[in-house]
Each structure stands twice: as structure tokens, then as C-alpha cells.
C-alpha positions as CSV (number, residue, x, y, z in Angstrom):
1,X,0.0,0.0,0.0
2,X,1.1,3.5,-1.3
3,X,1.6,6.3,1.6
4,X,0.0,9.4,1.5
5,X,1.3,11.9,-1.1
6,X,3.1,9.4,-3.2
7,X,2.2,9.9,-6.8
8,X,3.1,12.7,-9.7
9,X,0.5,13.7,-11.8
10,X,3.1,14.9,-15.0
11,X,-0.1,16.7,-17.0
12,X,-2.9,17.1,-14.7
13,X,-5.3,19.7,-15.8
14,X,-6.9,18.1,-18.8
15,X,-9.9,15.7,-19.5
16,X,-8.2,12.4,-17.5
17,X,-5.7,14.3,-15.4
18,X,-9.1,15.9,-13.5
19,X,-10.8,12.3,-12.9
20,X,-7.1,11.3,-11.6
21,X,-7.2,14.0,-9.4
22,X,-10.1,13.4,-8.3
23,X,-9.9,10.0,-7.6
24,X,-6.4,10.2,-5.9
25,X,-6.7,12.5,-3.8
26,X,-4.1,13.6,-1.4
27,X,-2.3,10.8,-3.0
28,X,-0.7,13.4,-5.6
29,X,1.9,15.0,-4.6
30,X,2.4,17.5,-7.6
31,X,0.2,17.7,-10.4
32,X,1.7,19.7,-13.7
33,X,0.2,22.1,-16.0
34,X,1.2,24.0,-19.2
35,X,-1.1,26.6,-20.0
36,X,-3.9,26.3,-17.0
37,X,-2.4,27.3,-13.8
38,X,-4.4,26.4,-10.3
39,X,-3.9,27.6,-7.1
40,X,-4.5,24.4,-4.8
41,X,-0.9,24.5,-3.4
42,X,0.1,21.2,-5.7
43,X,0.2,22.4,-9.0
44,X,3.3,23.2,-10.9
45,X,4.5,24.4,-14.6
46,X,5.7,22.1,-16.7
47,X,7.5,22.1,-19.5
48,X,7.8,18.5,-21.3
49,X,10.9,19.4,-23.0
50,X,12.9,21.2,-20.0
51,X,11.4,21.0,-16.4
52,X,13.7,18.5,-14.5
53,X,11.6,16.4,-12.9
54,X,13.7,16.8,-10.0
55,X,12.8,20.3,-9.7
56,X,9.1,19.3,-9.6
57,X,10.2,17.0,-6.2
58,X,11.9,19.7,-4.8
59,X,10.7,20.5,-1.0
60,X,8.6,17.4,-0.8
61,X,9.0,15.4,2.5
62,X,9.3,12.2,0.5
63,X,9.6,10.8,-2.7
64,X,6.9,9.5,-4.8
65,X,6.8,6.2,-5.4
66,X,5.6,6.5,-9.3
67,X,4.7,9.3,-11.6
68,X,1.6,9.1,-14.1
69,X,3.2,10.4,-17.5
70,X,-0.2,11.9,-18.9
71,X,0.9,15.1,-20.9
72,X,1.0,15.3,-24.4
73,X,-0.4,16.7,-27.6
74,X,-3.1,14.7,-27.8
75,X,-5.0,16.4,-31.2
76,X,-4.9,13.7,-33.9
77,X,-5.0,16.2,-36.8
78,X,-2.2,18.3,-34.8
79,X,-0.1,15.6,-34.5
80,X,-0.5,14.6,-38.7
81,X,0.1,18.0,-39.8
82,X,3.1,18.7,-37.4
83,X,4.3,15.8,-36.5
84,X,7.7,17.2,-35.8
85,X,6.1,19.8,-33.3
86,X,4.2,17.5,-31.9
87,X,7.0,14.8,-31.4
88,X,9.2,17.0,-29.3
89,X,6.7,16.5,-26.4
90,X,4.8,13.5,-27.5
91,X,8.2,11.8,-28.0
92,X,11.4,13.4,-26.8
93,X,9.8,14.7,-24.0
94,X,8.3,11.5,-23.0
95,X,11.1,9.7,-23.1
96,X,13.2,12.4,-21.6
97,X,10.8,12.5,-18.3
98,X,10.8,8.5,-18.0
99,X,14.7,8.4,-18.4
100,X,14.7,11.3,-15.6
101,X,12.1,9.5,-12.9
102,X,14.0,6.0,-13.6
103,X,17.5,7.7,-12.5
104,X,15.3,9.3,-9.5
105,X,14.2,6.1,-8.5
106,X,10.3,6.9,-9.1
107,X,8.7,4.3,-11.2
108,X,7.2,5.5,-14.7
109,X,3.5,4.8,-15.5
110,X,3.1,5.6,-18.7
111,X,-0.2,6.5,-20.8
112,X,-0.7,5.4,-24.0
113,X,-3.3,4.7,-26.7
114,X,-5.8,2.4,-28.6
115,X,-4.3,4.4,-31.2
116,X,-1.6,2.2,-31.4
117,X,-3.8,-0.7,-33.3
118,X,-4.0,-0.2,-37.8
119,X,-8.0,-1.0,-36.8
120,X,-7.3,-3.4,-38.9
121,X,-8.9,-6.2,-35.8
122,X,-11.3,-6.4,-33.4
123,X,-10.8,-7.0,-29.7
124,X,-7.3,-6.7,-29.7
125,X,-4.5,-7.8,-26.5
126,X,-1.4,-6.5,-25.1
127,X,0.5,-9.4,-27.0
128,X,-1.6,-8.4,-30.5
129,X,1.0,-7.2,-33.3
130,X,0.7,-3.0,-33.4
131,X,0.7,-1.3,-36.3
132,X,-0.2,2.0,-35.8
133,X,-1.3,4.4,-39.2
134,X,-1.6,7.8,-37.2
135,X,1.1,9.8,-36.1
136,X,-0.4,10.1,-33.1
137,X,-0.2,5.9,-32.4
138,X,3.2,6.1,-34.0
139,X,4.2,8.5,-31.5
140,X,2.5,6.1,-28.4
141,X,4.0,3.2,-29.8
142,X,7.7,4.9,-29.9
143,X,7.5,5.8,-26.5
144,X,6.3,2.4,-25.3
145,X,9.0,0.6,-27.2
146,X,11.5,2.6,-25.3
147,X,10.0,1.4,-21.9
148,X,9.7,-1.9,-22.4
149,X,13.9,-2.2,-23.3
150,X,13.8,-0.9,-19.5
151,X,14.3,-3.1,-17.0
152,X,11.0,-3.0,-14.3
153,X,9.2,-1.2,-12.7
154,X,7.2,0.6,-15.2
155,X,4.1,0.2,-16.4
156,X,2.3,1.7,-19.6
157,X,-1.4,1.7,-20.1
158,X,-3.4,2.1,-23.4
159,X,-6.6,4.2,-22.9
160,X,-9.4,3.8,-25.2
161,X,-11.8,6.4,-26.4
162,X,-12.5,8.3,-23.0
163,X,-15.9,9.9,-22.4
164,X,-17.1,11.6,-19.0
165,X,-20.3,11.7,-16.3
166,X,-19.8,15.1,-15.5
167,X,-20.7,17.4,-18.7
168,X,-16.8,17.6,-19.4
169,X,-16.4,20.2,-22.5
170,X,-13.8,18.3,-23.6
171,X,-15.9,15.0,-23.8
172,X,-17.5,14.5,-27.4
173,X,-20.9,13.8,-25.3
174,X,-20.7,17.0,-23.9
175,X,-19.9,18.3,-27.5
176,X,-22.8,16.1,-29.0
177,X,-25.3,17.2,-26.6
178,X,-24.3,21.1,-26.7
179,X,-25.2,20.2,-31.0
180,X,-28.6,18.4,-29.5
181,X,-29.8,21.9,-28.0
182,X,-28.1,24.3,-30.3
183,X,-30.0,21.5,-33.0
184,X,-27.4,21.3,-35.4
185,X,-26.6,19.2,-37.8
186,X,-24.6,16.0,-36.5
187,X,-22.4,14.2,-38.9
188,X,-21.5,10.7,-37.5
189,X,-19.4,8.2,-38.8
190,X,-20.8,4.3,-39.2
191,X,-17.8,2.5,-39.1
192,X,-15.6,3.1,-36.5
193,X,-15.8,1.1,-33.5
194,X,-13.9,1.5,-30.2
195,X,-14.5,0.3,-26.4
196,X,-15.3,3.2,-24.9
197,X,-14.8,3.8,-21.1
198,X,-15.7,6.4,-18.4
199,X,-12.5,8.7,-17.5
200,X,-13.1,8.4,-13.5
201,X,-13.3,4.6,-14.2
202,X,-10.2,4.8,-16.1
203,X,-8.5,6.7,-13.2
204,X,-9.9,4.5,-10.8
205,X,-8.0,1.7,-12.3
206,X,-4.7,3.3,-12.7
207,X,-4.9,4.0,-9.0
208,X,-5.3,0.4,-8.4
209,X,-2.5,-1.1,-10.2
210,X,-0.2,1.4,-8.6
211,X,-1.3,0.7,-5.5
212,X,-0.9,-3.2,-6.0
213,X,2.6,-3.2,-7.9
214,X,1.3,-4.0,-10.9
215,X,4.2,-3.8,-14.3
216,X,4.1,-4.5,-17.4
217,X,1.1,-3.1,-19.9
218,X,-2.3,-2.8,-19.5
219,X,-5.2,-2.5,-21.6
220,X,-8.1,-0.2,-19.9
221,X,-10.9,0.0,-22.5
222,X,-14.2,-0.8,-21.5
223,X,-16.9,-3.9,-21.5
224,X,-18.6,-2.8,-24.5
225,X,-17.5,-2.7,-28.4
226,X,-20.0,0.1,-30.5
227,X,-19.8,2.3,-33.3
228,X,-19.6,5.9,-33.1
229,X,-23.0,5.9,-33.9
230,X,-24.2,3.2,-31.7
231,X,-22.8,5.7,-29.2
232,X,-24.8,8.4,-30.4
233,X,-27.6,6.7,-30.4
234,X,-27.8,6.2,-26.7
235,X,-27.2,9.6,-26.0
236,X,-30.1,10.4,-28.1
237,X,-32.6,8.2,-26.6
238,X,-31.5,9.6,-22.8
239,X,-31.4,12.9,-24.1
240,X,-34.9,12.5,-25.8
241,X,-36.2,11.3,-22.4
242,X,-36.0,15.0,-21.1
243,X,-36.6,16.9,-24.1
244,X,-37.8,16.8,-27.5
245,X,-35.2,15.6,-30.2
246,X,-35.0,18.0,-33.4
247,X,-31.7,17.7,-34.6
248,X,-30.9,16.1,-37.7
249,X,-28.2,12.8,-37.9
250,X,-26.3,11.8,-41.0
251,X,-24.9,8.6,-41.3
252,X,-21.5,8.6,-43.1
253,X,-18.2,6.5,-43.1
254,X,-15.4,7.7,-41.9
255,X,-13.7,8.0,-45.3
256,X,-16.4,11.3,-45.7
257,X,-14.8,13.0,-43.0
258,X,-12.4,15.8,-43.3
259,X,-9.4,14.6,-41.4
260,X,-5.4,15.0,-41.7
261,X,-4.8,11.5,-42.2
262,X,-7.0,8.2,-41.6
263,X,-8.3,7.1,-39.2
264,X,-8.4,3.5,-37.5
265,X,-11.8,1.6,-38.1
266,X,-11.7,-0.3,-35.3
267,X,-9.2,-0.4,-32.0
268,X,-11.5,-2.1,-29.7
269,X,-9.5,-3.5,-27.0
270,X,-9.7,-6.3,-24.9
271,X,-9.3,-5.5,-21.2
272,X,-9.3,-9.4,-19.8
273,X,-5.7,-8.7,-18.0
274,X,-6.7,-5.9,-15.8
275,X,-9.7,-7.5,-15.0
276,X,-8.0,-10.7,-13.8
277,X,-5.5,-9.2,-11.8
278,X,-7.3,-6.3,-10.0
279,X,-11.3,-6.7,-11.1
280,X,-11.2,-4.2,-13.4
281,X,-14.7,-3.1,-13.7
282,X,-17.0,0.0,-15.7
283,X,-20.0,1.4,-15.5
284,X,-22.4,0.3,-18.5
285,X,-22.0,3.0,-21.3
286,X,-25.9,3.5,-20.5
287,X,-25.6,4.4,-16.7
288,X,-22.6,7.3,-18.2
289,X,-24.3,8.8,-20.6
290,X,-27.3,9.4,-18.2
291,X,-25.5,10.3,-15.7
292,X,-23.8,13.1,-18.7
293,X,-27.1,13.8,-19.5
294,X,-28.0,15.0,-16.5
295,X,-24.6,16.9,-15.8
296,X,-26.0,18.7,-19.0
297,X,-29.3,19.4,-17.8
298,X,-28.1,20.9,-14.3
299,X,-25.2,23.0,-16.2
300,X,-28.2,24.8,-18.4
């Protein structure tokens, strides 16, 4: 068991980084931001490509035990159109920050991405061949290849498609549902399928296999392979549940959208590992998006 105050949180101020704060509490020692500052008494500027993490440590009574690597450029299109931009944080910085916590002692946890997988499969495993065809996955992958030539501790998670209970604008429910009242058009794509899984119980789960000393790599996606649509869909019947529906869907592949480079059909992920070792478990996607439904509602 972890003492008090024994985690970094390297990128804490965006979608994930809240629900990990949230659900570790006092565990964080230091949580990092780039552009949003906080004034909780545990935040701290980072810069990926030149804050020591030592500097970060500085003045605390102990040392952590791990450090959640979470920052990044995390824009698929950003990453295909400046891929050299994006690699000096997605990349050198990574691997700069995990080289730096390994020399401190302070094991790595590193967070990666379904983005890894061609989409070429359904259902894939840690042990699956990964061939990823976005920058963004090529970028992940890099970085995960460089931890596993370490010897342990470390640990790297893949993340699937994240989504949030709490009307998170960053959360393409949130996004959907602000379309829903606005009515606008929604364009949604047919053919793309993912395992989709609430962020707090993502962060739930990376809090658990610190605390029990899991290593190695994890898949964290949830219990349930849909389609963007399908996802849709069950936002739209909640939604309709509390007020009339008048938007207008279209149904179109993901070859019809208007993206840098393209994207994965399917990186659905099998998450059999983590429930094994620690009972991994998710709320049903239809207990999330009511509960993000209802976030909306309150918020408007």
C-alpha cells in the first residue's frame, strides 16, 4: 500500500488528469500544468521538453513512489500535420521525463493509446501485433517501445476512447449534446468502433494497479465494443427522455470526414488482463451517458 502523497500527476489539468485527481486525492503529490495554472498549493508548470523532474520534487517530504506520465499533444490532426512539433513532447519529452524518474528512483507509469492498433482487428490484447497508421499511435507506440527495453518497474497503459459523467467540454458527449440543443446538424461516422470507457473509471483503475505493484502493460478499454454511432444513439434516446429531439443525424463513413490523415476503423480492446488481476470493472456505457445527461441538464 502506497503512503500518503506518493504519486506525480506529469499533465494534470486536462480531461483524464481531472478524474485522476479526483480520484487520488491527497495521494498526488504534484500535479503539472502547461497553459492552465491552479492555485491548490500542488500544482506546478511544466514544461515536457525542459522542467527537470527533480525540480518538480523539490521541498517534498518524500519521494513519490511512481509518476503518471499523462501530458502530451493529444490532437490527432495536430499531430498529422506537425508531426515534428508534436513529437518533441509526444516523443522526446516522454522519453526524456521517463529516463529522468528512472535515474530518480520513481517508477514511470506511462499512458498510452488504442491508437496504437492499424483498426485493422477487433478485440485486440497487449500481446496483438501493433501497427499504428496515425502519427499520433506512432508517436505512443515509440514511446512504449523505449520502456519496455527498461528493466522494471514501469508500467504503460493504453486508454481507449475516454468519455465523461460530468458534462466535461472536452468529452465528445458533452460536445454532441451542446449540437442536440443548439440543434445542429450532427455528422456521425458508421464505421468506426472503439471500447469506450468512463475517464473516472479509467482513473480508478490506474490507482489500483499502482497501488498493487502491478508492471508491465495494461489495456483499460471498456466492456462494450460500438460504433460511433451506436454511441450516439444512446445519448439520443437519454437525451430525448427529457426533451424533445429535433436535430438532424447523417450517417457517413469515416472515409467522408475531413481529417489529416486516416483514421483506424476499429481499436477495440480487450481489457481481460486488468480484470484478472485487480477486477477491473466499468460502469455500463448507459448508466454514463445518463449520468452526462444529466450533468448537462443541471449546467443549463
Amino acid at each position: 500500500m502506497l503512503h500518503r502523497q506518493s504519486v506525480l500527476l506529469l499533465g494534470g489539468s486536462g480531461f483524464l488528469g481531472s478524474a485522476m485527481r479526483r480520484a487520488m486525492g491527497m495521494e498526488v503529490a504534484v500535479w503539472t500544468y502547461h497553459e492552465n495554472p491552479a492555485s491548490d498549493g500542488r500544482s506546478r508548470s511544466f514544461d515536457a521538453s525542459s522542467t527537470p523532474v527533480k525540480d518538480l520534487i523539490a521541498g517534498l517530504r518524500g519521494k513519490p513512489d511512481a509518476a503518471i506520465v499523462l501530458f502530451g499533444r493529444t490532437s490527432i490532426d495536430f499531430c498529422a500535420r506537425h508531426p515534428l512539433e508534436s513529437a518533441k513532447v509526444n516523443v522526446q519529452g516522454a522519453v526524456r521525463v521517463v529516463d529522468e524518474l528512472r535515474e530518480l528512483g520513481i517508477m514511470p507509469v506511462f499512458v498510452s493509446s488504442d491508437a496504437v492498433f492499424d483498426g485493422s482487428r477487433s478485440w485486440s490484447r497487449e500481446d496483438d501485433p501493433v501497427r499504428p497508421i496515425l502519427t499520433y499511435g506512432k508517436q505512443k507506440l515509440e514511446v512504449e517501445q523505449h520502456i519496455a527495453a527498461l528493466p522494471p518497474p514501469w508500467l504503460v497503459v493504453r486508454l481507449p476512447k475516454l468519455v465523461s459523467e460530468n458534462g466535461d467540454p472536452r468529452c465528445m458527449l458533452t460536445q454532441w449534446m451542446k449540437q442536440l440543443q443548439a440543434q445542429e446538424e450532427i455528422l456521425c461516422a458508421t464505421d468506426q468502433f472503439f471500447t469506450p470507457a468512463a475517464a473516472a473509471d479509467v482513473a480508478g483503475a490506474i490507482r489500483a494497479l499502482i497501488r498493487n505493484g502491478a508492471q508491465g502493460l495494461f489495456h483499460l478499454g471498456g466492456a462494450q465494443r460500438l460504433s460511433r454511432r451506436d454511441l450516439l444513439s444512446l445519448l439520443v434516446e437519454e437525451y430525448g427522455r427529457h426533451k424533445s429531439v429535433r436535430t438532424r443525424i447523417v450517417d457517413c463513413l469515416l472515409k467522408d470526414l475531413n481529417f489529416a490523415e486516416e483514421r483506424p476503423r476499429d481499436t477495440s480492446m480487450r481489457s481481460d488482463k486488468a480484470r484478472k488481476e485487480f477486477q477491473y470493472e466499468q460502469k455500463p456505457l448507459s448508466t454514463v451517458v445518463q449520468a452526462a445527461v444529466a450533468a448537462c441538464e443541471r449546467a443549463s
